[in-house]
BALOBA-1460 file (C-alpha; in Angstrom, 3 decimals):
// residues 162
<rec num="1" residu="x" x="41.204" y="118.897" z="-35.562"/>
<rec num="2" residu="x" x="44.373" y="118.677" z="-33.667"/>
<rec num="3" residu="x" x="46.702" y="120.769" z="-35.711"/>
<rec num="4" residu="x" x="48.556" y="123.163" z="-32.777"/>
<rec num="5" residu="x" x="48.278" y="126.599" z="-35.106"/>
<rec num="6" residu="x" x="45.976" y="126.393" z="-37.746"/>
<rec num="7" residu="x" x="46.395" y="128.522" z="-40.114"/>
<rec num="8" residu="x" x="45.643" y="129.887" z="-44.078"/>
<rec num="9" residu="x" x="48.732" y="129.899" z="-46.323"/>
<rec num="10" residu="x" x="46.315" y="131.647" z="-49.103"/>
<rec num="11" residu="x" x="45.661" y="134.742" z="-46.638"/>
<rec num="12" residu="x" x="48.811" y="134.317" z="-45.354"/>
<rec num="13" residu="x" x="50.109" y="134.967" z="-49.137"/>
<rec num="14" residu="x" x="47.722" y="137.204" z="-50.038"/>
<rec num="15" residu="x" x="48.636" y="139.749" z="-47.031"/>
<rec num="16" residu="x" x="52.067" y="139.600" z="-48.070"/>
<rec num="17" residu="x" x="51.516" y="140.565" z="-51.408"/>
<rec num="18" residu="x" x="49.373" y="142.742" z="-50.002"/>
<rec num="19" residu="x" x="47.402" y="142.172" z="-52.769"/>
<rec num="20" residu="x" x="43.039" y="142.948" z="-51.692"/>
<rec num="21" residu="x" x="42.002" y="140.670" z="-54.347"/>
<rec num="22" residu="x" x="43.677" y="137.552" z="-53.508"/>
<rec num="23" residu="x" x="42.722" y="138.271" z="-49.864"/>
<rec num="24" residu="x" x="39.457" y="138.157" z="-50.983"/>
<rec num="25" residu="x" x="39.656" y="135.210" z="-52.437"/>
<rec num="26" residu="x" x="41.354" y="133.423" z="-49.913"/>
<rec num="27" residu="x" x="38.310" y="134.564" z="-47.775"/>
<rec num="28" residu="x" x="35.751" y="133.498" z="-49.917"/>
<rec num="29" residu="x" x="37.363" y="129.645" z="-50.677"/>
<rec num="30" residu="x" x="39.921" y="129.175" z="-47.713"/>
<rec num="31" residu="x" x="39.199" y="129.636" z="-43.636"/>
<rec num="32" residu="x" x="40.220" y="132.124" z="-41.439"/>
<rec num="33" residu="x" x="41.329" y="132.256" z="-37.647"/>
<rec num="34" residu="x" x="38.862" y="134.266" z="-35.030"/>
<rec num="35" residu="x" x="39.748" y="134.730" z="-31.858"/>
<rec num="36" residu="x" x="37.233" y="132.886" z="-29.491"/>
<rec num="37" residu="x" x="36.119" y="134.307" z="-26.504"/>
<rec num="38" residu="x" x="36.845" y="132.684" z="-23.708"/>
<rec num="39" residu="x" x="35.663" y="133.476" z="-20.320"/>
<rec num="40" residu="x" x="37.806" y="133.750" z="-17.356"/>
<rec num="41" residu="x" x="37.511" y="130.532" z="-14.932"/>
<rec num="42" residu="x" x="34.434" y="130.942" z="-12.712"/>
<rec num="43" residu="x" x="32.498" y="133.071" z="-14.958"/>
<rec num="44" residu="x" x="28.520" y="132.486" z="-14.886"/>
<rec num="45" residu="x" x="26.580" y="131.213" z="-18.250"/>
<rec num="46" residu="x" x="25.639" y="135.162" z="-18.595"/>
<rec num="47" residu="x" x="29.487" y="136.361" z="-18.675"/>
<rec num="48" residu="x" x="29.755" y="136.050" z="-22.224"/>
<rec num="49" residu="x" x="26.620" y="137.898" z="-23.393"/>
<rec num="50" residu="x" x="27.107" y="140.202" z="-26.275"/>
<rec num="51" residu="x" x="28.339" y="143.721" z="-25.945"/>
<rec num="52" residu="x" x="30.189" y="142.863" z="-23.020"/>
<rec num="53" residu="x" x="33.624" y="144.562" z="-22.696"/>
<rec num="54" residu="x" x="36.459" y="143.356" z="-20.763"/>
<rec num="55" residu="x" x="39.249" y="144.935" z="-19.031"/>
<rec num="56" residu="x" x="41.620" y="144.221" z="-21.773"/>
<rec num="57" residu="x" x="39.343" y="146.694" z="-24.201"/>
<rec num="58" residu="x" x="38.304" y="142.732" z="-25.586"/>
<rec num="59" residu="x" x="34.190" y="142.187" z="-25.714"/>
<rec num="60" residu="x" x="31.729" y="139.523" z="-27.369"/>
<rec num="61" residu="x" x="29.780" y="138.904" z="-30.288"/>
<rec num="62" residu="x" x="27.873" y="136.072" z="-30.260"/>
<rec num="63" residu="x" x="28.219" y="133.307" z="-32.990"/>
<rec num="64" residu="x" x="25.881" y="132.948" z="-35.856"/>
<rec num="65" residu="x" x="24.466" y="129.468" z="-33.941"/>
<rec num="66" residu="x" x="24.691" y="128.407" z="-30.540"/>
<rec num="67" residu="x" x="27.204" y="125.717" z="-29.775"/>
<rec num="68" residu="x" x="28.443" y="123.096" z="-27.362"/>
<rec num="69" residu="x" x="31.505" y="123.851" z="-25.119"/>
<rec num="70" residu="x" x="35.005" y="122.787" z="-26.685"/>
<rec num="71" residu="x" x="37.787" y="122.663" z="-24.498"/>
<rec num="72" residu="x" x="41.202" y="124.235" z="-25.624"/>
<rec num="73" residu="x" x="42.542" y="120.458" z="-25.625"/>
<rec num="74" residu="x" x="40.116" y="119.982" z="-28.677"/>
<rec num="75" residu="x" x="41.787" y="122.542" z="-30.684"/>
<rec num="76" residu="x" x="40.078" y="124.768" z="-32.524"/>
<rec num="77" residu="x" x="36.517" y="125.422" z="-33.504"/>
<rec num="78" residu="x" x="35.502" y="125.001" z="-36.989"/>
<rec num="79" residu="x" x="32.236" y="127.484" z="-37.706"/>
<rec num="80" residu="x" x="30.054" y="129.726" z="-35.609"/>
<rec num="81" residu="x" x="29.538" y="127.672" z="-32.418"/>
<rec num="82" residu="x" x="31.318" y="129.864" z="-30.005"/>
<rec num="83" residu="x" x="31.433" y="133.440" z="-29.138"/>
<rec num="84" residu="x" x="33.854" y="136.197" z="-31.243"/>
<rec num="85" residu="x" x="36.133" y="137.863" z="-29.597"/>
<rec num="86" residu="x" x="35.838" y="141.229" z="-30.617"/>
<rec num="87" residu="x" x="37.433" y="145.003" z="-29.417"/>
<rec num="88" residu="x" x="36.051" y="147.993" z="-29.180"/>
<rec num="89" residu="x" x="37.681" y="151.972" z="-28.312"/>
<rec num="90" residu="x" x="36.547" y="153.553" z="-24.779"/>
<rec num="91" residu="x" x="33.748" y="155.854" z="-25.237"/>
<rec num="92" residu="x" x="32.085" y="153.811" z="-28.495"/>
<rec num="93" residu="x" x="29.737" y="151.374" z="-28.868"/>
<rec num="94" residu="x" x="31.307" y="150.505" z="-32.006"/>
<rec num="95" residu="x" x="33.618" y="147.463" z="-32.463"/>
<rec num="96" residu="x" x="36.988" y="146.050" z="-34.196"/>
<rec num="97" residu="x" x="36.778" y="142.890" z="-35.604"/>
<rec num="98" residu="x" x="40.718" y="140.872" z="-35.996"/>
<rec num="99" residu="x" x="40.847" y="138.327" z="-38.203"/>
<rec num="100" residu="x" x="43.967" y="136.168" z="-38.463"/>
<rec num="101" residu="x" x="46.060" y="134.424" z="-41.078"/>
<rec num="102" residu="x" x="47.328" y="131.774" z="-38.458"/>
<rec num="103" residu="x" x="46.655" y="131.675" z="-34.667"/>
<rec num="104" residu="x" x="50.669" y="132.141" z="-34.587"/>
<rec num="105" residu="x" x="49.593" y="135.857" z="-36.175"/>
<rec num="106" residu="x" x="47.148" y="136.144" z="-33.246"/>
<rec num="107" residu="x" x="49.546" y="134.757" z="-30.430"/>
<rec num="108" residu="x" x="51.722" y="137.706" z="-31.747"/>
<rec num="109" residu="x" x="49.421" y="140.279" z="-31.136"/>
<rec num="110" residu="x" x="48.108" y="139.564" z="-27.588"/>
<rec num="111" residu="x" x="51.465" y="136.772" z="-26.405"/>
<rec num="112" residu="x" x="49.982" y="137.102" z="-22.371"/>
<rec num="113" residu="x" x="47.370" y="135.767" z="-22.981"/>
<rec num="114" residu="x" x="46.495" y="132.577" z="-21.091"/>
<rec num="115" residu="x" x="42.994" y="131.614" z="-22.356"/>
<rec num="116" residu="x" x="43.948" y="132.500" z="-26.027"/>
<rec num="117" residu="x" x="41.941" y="130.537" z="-28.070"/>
<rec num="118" residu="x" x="40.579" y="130.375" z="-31.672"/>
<rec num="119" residu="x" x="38.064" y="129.755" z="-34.168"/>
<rec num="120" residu="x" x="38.174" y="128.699" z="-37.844"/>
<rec num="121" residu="x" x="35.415" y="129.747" z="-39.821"/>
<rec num="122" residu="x" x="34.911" y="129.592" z="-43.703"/>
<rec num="123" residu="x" x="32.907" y="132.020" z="-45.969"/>
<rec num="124" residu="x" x="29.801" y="131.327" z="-44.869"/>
<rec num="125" residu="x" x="30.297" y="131.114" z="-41.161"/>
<rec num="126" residu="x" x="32.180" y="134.963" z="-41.416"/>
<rec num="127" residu="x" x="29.567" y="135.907" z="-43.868"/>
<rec num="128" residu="x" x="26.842" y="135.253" z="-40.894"/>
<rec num="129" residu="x" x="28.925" y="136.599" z="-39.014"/>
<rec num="130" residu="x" x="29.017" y="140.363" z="-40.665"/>
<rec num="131" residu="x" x="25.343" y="139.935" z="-41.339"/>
<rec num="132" residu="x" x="24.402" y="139.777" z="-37.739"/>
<rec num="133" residu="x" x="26.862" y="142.340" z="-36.302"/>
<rec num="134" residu="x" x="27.510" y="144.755" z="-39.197"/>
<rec num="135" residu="x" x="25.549" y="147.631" z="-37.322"/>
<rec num="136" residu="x" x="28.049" y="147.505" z="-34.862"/>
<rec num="137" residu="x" x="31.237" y="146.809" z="-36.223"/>
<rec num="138" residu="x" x="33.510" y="150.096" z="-37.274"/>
<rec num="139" residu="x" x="36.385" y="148.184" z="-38.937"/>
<rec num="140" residu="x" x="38.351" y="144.686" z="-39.308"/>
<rec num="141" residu="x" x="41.719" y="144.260" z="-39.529"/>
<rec num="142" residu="x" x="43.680" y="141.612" z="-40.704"/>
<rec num="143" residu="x" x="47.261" y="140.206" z="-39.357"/>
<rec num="144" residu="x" x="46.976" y="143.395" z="-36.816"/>
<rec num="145" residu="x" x="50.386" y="142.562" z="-35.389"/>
<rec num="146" residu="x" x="52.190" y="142.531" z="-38.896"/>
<rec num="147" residu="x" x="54.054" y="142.162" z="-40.881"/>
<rec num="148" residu="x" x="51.445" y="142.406" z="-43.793"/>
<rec num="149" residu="x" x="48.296" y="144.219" z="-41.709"/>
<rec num="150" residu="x" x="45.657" y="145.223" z="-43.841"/>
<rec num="151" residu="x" x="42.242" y="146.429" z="-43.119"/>
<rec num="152" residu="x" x="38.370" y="147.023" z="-44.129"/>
<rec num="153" residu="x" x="35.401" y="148.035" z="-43.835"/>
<rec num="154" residu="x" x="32.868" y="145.486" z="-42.782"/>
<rec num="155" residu="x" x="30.675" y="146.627" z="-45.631"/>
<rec num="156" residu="x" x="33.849" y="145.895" z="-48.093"/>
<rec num="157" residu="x" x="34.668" y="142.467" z="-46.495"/>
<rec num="158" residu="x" x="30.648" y="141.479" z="-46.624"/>
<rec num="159" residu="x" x="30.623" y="142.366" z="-50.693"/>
<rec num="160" residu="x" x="34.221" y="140.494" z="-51.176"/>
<rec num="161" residu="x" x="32.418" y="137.330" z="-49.576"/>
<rec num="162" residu="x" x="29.365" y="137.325" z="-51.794"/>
């Protein structure tokens, strides 16, 4: 896929109407963008283990599957093949998922970034996703940067997909 900002017009709709069951929907039969994590040039294989934190509060979650490496001139990854970029508070172990309408909605929220990269993943691949990491995730938010945030609870967003 070479599109330069993929994106979901059916999320993107639904969080401007801010309307929880069309977000659903557009969760359960659309895609959504994931930040990927990316680790900084130089890193070792082990750098992106999960329940590492980095300096920007940003830490891992590994992908439902392992995966081959993608290189940002590829575009964007489509399913559970790389790591989730997660982000967690100072003195928890708990973390904040951010999912995306668009990767312009991401680019918005963290627009220093120089290794910002992201994921697609449908239904299923999110669905894995929770499954895996719902003991350790506190909240997800959606469009953080605005204009239409919304938010829920992992548990919430795992019943909405089902």
């Amino acid at each position: 896929m070479t599109d330069p900002s993929p994106r979901s017009e059916a999320l993107e709709l639904a969080l401007a109407s801010q309307d929880v069951a069309a977000v659903a929907f557009a969760l359960r039969h659309d895609v959504v963008v994931v930040p990927k994590l990316v680790a900084p040039a130089g890193a070792g294989a082990g750098a992106g283990a999960a329940g590492a934190s980095g300096a920007d509060g940003g830490s891992t979650a590994a992908g439902a599957e392992g995966g081959a490496d993608e290189s940002a001139d590829d575009g964007p990854v489509f399913g559970a093949a790389e790591q989730v970029r997660v982000f967690g508070r100072e003195n928890t172990d708990k973390r904040i998922l951010l999912l995306f309408s668009s990767a312009d909605a991401y680019a918005a929220m963290v627009p220093d970034d120089p290794r910002r990269e992201v994921m697609l993943y449908d239904a299923d691949a999110l669905r894995a996703f929770l499954d895996v990491h719902l003991d350790v995730l506190e909240q997800v938010f959606f469009d953080i940067a605005g204009p239409h945030t919304m938010a829920a609870t992992p548990e919430d967003l795992l019943k909405a997909l089902r």
